[in-house]
N, C-alpha and C positions, 0 to 999 in steps of 0.2 A: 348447493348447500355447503359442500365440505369448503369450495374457493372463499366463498362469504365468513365462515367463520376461522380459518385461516386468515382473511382483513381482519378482523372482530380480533382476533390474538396478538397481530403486529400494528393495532392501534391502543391494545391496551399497554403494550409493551413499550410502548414511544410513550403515552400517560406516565406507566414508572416510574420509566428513566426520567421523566420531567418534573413530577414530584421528588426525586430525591434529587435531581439537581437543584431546584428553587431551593430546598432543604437545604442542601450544603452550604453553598452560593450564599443565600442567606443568612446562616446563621454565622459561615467564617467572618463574613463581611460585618455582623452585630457584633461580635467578638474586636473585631480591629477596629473597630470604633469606637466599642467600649471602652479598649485598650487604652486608646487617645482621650477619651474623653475623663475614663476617673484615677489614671496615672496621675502622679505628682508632676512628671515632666510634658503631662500635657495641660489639663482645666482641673483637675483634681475636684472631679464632679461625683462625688465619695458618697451616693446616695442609691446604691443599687435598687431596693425595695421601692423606692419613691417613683424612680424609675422605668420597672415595671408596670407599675402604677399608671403612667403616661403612658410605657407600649399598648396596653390593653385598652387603655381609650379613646386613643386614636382607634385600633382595631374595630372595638365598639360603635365609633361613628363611621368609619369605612364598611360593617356589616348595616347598620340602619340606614345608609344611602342606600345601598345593594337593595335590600327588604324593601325602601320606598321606590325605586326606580324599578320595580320588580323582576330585576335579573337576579333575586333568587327566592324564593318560595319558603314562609315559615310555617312548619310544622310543630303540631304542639309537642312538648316534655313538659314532666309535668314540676313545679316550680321547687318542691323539695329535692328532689333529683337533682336542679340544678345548685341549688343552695350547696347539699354535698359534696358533688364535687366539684364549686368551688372553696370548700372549706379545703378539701384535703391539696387541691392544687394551689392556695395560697399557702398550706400548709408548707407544703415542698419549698415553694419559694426560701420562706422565711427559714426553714431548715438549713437549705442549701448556704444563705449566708451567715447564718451563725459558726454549721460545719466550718464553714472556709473562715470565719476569722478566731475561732476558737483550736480550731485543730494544724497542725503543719501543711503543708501544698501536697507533702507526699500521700498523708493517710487524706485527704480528703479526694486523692485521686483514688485513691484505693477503692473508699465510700462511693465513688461515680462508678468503679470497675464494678463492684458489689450488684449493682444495681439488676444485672445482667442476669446471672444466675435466681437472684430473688425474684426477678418478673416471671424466668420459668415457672419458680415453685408456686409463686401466686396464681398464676393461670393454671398450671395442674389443679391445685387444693379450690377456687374457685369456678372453671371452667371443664374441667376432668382434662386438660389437655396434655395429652404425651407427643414426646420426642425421640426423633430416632438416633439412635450410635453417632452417626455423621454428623449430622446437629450437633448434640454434645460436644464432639469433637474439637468442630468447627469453634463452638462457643470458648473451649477452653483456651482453645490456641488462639483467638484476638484477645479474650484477656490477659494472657501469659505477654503477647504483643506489644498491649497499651498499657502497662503495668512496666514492662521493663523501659520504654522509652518516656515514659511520663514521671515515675513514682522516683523519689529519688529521698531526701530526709522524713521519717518517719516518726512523729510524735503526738501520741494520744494522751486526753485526760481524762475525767469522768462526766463533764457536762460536755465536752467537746467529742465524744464520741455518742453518749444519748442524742444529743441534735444531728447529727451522723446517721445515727439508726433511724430517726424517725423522721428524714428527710428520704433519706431510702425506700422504706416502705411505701410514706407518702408519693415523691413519685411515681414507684412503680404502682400502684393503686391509681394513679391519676391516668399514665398510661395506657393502663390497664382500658377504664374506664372508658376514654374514649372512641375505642375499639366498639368495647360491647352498648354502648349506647346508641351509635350510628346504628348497630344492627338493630336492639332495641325495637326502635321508634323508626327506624327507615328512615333517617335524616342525612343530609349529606355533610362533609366535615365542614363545608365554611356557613352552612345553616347552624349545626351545633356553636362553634367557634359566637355567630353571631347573639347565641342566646347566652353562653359562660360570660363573654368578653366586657359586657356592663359590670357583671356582679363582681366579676373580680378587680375591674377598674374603680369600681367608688370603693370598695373594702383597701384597697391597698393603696389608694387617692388619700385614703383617709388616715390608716395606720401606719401607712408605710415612714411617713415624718419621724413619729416615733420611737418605729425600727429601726433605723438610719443610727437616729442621735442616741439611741444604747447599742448602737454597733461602734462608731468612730468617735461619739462626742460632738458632733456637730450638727445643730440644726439648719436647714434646708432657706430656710426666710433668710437664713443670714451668709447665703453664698452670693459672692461678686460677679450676675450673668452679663457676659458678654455678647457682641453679636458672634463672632466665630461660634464661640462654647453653645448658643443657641442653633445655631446652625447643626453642630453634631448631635444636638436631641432631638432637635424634629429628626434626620436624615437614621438615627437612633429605631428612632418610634418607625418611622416607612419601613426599613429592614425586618424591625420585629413586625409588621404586620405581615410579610411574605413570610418569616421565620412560625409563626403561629398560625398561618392557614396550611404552609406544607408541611407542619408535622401532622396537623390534626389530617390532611389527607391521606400523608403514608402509612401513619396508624391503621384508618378507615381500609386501606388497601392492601397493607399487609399484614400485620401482628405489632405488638408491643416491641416482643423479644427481636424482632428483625429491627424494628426502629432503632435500637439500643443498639444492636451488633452492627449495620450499617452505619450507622450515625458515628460510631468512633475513626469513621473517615475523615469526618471532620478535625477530630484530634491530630492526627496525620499533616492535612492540610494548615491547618494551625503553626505547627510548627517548622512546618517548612515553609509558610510566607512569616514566619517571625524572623525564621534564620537569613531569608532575603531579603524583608523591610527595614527588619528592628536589631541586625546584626547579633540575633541572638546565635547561640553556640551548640552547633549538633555536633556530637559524638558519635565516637562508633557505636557504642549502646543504643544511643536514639536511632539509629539509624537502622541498625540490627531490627531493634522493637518494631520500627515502622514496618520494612522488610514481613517479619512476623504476624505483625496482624491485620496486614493487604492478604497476604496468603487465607491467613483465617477468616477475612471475608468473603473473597472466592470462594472456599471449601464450601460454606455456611450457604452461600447462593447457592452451588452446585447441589446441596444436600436436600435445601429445602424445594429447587426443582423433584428431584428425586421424590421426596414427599407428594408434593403435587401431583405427580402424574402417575402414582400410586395411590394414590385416594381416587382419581379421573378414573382408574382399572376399577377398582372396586364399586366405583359408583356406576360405571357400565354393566357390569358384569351383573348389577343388583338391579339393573333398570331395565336391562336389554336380554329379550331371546334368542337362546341361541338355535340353532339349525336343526338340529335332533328336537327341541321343544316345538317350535313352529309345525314341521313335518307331523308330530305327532298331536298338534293340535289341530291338523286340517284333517287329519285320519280320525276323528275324532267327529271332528263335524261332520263327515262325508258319513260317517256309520249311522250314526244318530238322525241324518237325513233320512237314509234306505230303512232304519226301521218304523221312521215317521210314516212312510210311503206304505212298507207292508202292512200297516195296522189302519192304511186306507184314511189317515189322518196327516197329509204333507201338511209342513207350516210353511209357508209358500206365502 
């Protein structure tokens, strides 16, 4: 038993590592395409929301293959539930890029660092969930990390930090959510993924035009596609489909708050394949930062082991008899036998 779940441990552990690599992998790689794709100096495809829009419906059709070919299993949720959260997760979207063209690069990094701390307080106030000292810790020091090598000019207004705050919230609630819904309903992340990923592709299919042209001024019908520029949307959309099934599994597999704290590995990696693709400039600051908040993602692993196998004690300890109980529950039965016996009534 103990060999078997010792395998059971070092396959779920090679699972992990392979969710957050698809994760990273993914998502640096949606990012440098992006890059290329709505830069000026590459197709200036200036249509983020529209976008999206396309990632989730490719997704959408990649989940309704899956479901027809049935290599994977739908389970019901029930259709307001999903409505919800995709209200609050287009919400985020749309938040996220107004934040980023209304507010400076610095404070809207800021607003992403924020993010961190608010998903703890929401899982406490909605989940009762506590954290311990080292956690904390852990948390403060990658954001102190990705703050110092990211956040650099700093300027807020009054609409541009409301869109701020309530891309904020919104995420971490979106986050949140998909965590507690997998448990929920016992669905697994790329079943859920396949029942969110319609709703949010005709909503933001539809509005996202919109978005767009009161973001930059420009509408979408009247961009010059290319084939190259085509090429990096589909190759776009493929990336986001691995980029939104392994979040929605490391969610399913660890926490919000851990998605958020690992995840700014990708920040990291960002910057260091910008400084060797795109001759971008690290400094000793950045470099320090980076330095900084690898440390505080170690700690944060280290810590929330720690947690783990401190919950593991207590859940044994609550489940399992110990040696003085046993003894004294077989002394117990053996009494209760002999006076069965004396009263000429064995239960036998």
């Amino acid at each position: 038993m103990e060999g078997v779940q010792q395998h059971n441990d070092k396959k779920s552990a090679v699972t992990d590592v392979g969710a957050w690599a698809m994760n990273v992998i993914s998502s640096v790689g949606i990012i440098m395409v992006n890059k290329q794709l709505m830069s000026r100096a590459g197709f200036a495809f200036t249509f983020a929301t529209t976008l999206t829009g396309l990632h989730f419906t490719v997704t959408a059709f990649v989940g309704f293959i899956s479901n027809a070919s049935g290599y994977s299993a739908s389970k019901h949720v029930p259709l307001w539930e999903l409505l919800w959260f995709s209200i609050v997760a287009n919400t985020s979207i749309t938040g996220m890029n107004l934040s980023l063209m209304l507010n400076s690069v610095g404070f809207y990094q800021i607003s992403k660092l924020s993010m961190i701390p608010v998903v703890c307080v929401m899982e406490w106030i909605l989940h009762n969930k506590h954290y311990s000292k080292e956690v904390k810790m852990a948390v403060v020091v990658v954001v102190l990390g990705v703050g110092v090598c990211t956040v650099t000019d700093v300027k807020v207004n009054g609409r541009g930090f409301l869109c701020a705050c309530i891309a904020v919230l919104s995420t971490s609630l979106q986050q949140i959510s998909i965590g507690s819904l997998q448990k929920k309903y016992s669905i697994g992340s790329f079943e859920l993924l396949s029942k969110t990923a319609p709703i949010q592709a005709l909503s933001l299919v539809i509005l996202g035009p919109f978005i767009d042209y009161y973001l930059n001024g420009k509408f979408i019908l009247n961009y010059k596609l290319s084939s190259v520029s085509l090429f990096f949307i589909l190759l776009s959309c493929t990336l986001a489909v691995f980029c939104n099934i392994s979040q929605y599994l490391c969610i399913g597999r660890f926490s919000a708050v851990s998605f958020q704290v690992l995840g700014h590995m990708k920040t990291v990696c960002v910057l260091t394949l910008g400084w060797l693709l795109f001759d971008s400039q690290l400094s000793l600051k950045n470099i320090l930062g980076m330095v900084l908040a690898i440390i505080g993602m170690i700690v944060y692993s280290w810590a929330v082991e720690l947690e783990k196998k401190a919950q593991a004690r207590i859940s044994l300890s609550k489940t399992s008899l110990t040696e003085e109980e046993i003894r004294l529950l077989r002394e117990g039965i053996e009494n209760s036998s002999t006076k069965d016996v004396e009263l000429g009534d064995p239960k036998a």
